[in-house]
N, CA, C and O atoms as a GROMACS GRO file, in nm:
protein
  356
    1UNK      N    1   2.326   3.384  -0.465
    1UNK     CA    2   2.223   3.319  -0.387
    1UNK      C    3   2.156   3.425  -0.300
    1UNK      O    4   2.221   3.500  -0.228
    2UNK      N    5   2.031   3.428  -0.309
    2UNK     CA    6   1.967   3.508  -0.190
    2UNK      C    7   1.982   3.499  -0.060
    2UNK      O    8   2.038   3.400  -0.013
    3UNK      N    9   1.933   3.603   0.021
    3UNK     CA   10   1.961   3.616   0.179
    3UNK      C   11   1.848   3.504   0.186
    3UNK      O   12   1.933   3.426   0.228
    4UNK      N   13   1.741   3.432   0.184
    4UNK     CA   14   1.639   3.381   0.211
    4UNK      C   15   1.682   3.259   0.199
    4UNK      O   16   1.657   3.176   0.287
    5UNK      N   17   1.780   3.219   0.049
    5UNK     CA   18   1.823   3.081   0.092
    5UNK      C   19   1.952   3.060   0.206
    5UNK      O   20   1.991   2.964   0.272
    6UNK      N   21   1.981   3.154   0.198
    6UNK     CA   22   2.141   3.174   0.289
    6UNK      C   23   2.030   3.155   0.439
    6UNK      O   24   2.051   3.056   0.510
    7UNK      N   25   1.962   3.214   0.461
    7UNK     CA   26   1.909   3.202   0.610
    7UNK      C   27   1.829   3.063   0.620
    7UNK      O   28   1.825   3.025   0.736
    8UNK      N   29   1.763   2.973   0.527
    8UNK     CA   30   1.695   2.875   0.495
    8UNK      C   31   1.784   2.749   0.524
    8UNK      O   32   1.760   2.651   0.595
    9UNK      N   33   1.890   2.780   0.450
    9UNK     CA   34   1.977   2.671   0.491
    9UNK      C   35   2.128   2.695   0.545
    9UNK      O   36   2.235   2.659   0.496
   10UNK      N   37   2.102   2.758   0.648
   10UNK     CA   38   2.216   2.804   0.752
   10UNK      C   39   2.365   2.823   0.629
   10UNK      O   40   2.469   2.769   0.665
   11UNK      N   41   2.365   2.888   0.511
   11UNK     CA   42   2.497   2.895   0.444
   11UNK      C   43   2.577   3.010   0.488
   11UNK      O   44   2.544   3.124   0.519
   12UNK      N   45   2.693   2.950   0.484
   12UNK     CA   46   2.835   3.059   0.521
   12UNK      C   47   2.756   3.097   0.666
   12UNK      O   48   2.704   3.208   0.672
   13UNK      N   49   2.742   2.992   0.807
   13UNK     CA   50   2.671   3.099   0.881
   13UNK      C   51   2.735   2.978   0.994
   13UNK      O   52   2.762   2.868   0.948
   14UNK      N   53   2.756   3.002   1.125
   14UNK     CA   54   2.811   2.889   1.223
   14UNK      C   55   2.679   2.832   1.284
   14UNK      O   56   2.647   2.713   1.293
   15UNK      N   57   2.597   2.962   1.331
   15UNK     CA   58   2.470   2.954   1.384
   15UNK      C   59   2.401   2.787   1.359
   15UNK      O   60   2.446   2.712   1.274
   16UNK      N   61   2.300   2.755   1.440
   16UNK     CA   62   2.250   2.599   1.439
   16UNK      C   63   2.132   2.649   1.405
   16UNK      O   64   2.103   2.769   1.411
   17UNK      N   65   2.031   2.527   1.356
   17UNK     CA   66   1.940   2.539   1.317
   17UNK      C   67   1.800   2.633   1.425
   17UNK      O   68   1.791   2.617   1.547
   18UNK      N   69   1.723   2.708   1.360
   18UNK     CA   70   1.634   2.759   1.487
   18UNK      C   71   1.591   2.672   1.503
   18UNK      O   72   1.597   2.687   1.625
   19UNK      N   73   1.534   2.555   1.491
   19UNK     CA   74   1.437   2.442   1.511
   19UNK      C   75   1.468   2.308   1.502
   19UNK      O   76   1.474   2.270   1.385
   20UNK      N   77   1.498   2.196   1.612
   20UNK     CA   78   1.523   2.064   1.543
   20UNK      C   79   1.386   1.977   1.579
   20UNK      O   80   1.301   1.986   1.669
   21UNK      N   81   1.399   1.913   1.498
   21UNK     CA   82   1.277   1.787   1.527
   21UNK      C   83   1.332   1.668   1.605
   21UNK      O   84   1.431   1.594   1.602
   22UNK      N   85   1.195   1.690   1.695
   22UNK     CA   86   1.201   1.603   1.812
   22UNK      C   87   1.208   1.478   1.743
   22UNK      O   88   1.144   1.479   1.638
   23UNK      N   89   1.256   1.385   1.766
   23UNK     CA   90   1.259   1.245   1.729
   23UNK      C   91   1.230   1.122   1.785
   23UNK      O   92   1.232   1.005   1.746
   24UNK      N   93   1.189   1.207   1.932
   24UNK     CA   94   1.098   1.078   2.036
   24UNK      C   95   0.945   1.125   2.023
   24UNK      O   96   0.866   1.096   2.114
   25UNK      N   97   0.905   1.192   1.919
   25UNK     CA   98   0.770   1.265   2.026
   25UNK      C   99   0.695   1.157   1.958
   25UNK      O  100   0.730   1.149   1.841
   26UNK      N  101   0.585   1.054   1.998
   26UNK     CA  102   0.467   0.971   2.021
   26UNK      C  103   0.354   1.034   2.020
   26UNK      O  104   0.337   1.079   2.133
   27UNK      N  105   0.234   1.070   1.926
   27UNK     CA  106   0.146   1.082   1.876
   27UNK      C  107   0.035   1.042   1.984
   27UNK      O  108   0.025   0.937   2.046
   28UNK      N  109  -0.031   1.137   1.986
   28UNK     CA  110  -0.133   1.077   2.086
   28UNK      C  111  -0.257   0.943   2.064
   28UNK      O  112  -0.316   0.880   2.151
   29UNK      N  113  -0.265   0.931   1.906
   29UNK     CA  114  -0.305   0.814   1.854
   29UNK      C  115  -0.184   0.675   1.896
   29UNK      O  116  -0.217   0.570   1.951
   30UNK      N  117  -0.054   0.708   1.857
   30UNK     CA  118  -0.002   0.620   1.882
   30UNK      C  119   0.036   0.520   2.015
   30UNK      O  120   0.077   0.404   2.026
   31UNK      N  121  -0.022   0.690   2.163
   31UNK     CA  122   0.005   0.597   2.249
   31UNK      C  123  -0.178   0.508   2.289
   31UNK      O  124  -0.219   0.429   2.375
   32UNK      N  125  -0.228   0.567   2.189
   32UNK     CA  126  -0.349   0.495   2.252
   32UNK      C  127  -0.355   0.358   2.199
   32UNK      O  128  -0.402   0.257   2.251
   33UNK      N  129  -0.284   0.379   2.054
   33UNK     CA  130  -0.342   0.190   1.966
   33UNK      C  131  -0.197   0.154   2.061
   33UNK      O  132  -0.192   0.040   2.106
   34UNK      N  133  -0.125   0.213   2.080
   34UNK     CA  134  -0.017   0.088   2.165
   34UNK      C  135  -0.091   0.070   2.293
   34UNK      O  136  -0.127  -0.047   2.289
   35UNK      N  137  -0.133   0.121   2.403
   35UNK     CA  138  -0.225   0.096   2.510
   35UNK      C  139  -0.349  -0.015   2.485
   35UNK      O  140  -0.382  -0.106   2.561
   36UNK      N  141  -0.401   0.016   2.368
   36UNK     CA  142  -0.526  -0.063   2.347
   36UNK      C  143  -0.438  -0.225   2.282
   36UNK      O  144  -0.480  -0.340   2.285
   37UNK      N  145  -0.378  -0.201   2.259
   37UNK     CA  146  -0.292  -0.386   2.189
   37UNK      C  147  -0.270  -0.394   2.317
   37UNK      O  148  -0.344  -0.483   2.359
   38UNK      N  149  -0.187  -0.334   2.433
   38UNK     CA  150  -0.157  -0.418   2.529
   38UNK      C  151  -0.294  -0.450   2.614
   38UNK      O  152  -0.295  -0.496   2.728
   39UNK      N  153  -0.388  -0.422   2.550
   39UNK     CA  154  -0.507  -0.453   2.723
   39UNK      C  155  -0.581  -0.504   2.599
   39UNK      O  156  -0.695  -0.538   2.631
   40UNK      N  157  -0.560  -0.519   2.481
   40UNK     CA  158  -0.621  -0.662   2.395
   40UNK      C  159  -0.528  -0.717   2.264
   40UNK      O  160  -0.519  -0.674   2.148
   41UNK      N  161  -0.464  -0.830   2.333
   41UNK     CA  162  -0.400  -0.874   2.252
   41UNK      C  163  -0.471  -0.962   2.204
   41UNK      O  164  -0.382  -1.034   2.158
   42UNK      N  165  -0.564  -1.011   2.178
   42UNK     CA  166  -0.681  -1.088   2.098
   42UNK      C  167  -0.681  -1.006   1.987
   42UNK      O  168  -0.673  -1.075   1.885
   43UNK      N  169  -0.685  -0.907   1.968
   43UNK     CA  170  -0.684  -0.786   1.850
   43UNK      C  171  -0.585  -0.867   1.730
   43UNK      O  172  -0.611  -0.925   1.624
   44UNK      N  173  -0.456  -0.837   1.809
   44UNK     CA  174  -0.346  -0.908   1.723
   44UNK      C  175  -0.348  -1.067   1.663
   44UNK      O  176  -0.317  -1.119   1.556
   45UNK      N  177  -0.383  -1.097   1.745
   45UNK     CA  178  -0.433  -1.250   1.682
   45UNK      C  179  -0.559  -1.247   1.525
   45UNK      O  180  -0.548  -1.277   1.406
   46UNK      N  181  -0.673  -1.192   1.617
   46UNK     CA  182  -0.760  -1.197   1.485
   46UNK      C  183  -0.721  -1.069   1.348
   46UNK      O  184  -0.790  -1.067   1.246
   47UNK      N  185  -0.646  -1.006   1.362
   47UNK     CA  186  -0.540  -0.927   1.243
   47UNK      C  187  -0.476  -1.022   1.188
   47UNK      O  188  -0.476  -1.027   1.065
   48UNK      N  189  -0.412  -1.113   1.257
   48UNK     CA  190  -0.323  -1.210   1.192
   48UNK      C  191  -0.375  -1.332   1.105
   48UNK      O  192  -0.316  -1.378   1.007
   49UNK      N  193  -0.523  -1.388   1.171
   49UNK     CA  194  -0.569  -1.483   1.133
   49UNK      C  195  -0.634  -1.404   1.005
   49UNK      O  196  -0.576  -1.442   0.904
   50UNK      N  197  -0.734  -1.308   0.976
   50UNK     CA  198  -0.792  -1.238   0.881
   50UNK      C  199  -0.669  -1.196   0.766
   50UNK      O  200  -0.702  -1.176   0.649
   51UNK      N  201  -0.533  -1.186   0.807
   51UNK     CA  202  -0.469  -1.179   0.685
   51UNK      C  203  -0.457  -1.302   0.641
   51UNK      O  204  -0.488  -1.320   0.524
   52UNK      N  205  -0.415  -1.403   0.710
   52UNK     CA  206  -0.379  -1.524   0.659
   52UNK      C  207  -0.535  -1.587   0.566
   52UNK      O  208  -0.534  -1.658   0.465
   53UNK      N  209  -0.631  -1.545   0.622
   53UNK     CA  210  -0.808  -1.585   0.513
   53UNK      C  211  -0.758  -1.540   0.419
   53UNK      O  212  -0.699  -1.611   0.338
   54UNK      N  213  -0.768  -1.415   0.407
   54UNK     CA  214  -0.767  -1.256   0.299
   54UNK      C  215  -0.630  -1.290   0.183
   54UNK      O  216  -0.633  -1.307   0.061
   55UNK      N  217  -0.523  -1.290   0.276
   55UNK     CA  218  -0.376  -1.262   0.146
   55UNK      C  219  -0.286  -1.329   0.151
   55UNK      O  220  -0.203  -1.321   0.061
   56UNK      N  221  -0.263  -1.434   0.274
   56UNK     CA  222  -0.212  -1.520   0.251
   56UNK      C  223  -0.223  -1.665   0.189
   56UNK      O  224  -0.194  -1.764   0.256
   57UNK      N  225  -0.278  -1.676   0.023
   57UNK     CA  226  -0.363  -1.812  -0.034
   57UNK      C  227  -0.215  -1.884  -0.086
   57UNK      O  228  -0.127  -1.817  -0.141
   58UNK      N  229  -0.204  -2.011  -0.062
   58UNK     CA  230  -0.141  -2.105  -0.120
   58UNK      C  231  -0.182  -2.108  -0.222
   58UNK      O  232  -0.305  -2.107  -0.227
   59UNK      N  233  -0.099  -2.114  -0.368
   59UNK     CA  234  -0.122  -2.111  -0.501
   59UNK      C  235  -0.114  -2.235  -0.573
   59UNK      O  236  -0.016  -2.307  -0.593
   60UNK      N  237  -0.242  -2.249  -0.613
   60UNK     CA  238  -0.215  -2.428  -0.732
   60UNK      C  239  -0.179  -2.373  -0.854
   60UNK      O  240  -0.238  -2.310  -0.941
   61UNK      N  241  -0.058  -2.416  -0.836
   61UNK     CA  242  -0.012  -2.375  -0.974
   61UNK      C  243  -0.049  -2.421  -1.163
   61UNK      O  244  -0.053  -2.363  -1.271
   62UNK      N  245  -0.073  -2.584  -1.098
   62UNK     CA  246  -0.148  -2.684  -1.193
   62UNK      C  247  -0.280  -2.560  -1.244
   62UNK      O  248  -0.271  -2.500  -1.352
   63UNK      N  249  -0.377  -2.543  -1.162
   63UNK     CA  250  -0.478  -2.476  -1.210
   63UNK      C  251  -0.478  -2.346  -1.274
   63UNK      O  252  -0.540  -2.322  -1.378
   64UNK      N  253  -0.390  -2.246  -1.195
   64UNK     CA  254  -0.346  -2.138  -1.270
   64UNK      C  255  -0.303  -2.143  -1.420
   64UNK      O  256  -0.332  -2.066  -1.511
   65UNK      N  257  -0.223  -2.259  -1.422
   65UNK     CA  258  -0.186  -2.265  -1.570
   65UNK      C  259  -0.294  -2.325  -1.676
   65UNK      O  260  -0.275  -2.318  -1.798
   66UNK      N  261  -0.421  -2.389  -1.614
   66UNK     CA  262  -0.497  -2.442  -1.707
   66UNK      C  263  -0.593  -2.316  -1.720
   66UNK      O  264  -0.652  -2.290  -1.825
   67UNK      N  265  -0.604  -2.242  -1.606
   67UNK     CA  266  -0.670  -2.109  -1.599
   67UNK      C  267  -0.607  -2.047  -1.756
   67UNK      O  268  -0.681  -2.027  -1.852
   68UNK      N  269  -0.482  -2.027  -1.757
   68UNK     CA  270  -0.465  -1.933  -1.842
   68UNK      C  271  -0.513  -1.994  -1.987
   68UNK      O  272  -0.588  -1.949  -2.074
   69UNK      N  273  -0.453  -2.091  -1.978
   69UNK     CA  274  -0.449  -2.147  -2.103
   69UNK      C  275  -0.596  -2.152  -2.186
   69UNK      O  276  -0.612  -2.136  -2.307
   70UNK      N  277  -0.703  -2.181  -2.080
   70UNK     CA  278  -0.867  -2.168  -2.132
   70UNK      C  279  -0.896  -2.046  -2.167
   70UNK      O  280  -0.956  -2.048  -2.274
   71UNK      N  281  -0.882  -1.951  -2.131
   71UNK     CA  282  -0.842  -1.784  -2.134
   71UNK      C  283  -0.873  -1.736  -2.256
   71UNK      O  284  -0.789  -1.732  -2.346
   72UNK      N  285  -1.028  -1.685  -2.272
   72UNK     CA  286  -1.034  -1.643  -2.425
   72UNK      C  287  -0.970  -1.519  -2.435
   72UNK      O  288  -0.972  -1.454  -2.330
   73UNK      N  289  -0.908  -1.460  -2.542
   73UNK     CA  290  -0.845  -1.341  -2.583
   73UNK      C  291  -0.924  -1.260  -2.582
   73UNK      O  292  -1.025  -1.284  -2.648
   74UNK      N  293  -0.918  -1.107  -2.498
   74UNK     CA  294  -0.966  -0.987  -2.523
   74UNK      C  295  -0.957  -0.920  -2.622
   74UNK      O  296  -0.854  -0.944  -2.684
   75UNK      N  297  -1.062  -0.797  -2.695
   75UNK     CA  298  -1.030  -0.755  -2.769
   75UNK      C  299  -0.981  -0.609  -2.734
   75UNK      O  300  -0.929  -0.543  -2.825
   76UNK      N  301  -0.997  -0.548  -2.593
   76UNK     CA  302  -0.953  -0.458  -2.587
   76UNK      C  303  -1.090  -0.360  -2.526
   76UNK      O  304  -1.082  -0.293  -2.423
   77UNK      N  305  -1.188  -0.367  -2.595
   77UNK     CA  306  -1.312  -0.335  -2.573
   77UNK      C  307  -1.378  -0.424  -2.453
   77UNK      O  308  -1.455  -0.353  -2.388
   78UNK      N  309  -1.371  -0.534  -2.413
   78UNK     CA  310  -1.452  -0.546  -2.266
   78UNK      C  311  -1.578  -0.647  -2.362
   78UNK      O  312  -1.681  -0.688  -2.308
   79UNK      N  313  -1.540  -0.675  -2.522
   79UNK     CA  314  -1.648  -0.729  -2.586
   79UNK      C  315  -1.577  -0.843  -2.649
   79UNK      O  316  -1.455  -0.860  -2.653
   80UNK      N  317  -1.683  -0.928  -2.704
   80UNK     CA  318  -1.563  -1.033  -2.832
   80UNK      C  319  -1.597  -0.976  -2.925
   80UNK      O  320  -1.702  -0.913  -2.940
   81UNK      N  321  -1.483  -0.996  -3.024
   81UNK     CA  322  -1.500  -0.886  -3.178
   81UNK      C  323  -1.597  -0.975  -3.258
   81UNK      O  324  -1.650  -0.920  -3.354
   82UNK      N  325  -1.634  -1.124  -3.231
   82UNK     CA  326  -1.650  -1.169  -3.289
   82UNK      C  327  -1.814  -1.165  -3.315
   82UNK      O  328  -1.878  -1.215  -3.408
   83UNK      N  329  -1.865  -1.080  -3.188
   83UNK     CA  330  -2.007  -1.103  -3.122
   83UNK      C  331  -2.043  -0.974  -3.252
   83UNK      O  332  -2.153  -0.950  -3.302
   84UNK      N  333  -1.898  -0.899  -3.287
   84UNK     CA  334  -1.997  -0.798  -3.368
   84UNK      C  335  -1.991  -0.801  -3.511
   84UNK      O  336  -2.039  -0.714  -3.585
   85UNK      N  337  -1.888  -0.980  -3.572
   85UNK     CA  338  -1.875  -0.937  -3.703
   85UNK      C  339  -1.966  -1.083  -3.748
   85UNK      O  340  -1.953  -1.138  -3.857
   86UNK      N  341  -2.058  -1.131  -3.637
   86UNK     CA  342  -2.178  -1.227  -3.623
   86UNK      C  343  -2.209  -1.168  -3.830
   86UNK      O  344  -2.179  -1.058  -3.877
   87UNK      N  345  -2.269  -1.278  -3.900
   87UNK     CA  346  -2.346  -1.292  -4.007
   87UNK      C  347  -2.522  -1.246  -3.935
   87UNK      O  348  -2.575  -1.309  -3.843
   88UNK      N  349  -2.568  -1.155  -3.987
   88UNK     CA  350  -2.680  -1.090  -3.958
   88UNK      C  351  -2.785  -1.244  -4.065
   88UNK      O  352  -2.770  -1.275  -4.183
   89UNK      N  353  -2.874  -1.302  -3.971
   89UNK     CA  354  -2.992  -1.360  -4.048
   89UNK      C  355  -3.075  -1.283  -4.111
   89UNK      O  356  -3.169  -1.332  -4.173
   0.00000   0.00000   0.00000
């Protein structure tokens, strides 16, 4: 093994790491959107209501299944095969 991985990852060595990562440090974005939710929690509300419009839909299942079932078959092409093997007048 090289000296580069031996020094990379402290092997055969007692020594501690030169560097640890901080694990409290808070982002200066982060303390601002946490500052800005607490002095508008209206924010959080209309986030919540706009998901529930957007991605939260109750599913009819009845319809889904008649959905599929009407469902003409693709051919793969984005066309019907059938539009191109039409009898020419």
């Amino acid at each position: 093994m090289s000296n580069f991985f031996r020094k990379l990852f402290h092997i055969e060595s007692n020594k501690q790491p030169a560097c640890k990562i901080d694990r409290g440090y808070v982002s200066e974005y982060t303390h601002f959107i946490d500052r800005f939710l607490e002095e508008h929690p209206e924010v959080l509300l209309e986030q919540h209501d706009g998901r529930l419009l957007y991605w939260d839909k109750r599913v009819d299942l009845v319809a889904l299944e008649k959905a599929e079932q009407d469902r003409v078959s693709d051919d793969g092409y984005g066309f019907h095969s059938s539009a191109w093997h039409a009898a020419k007048h």
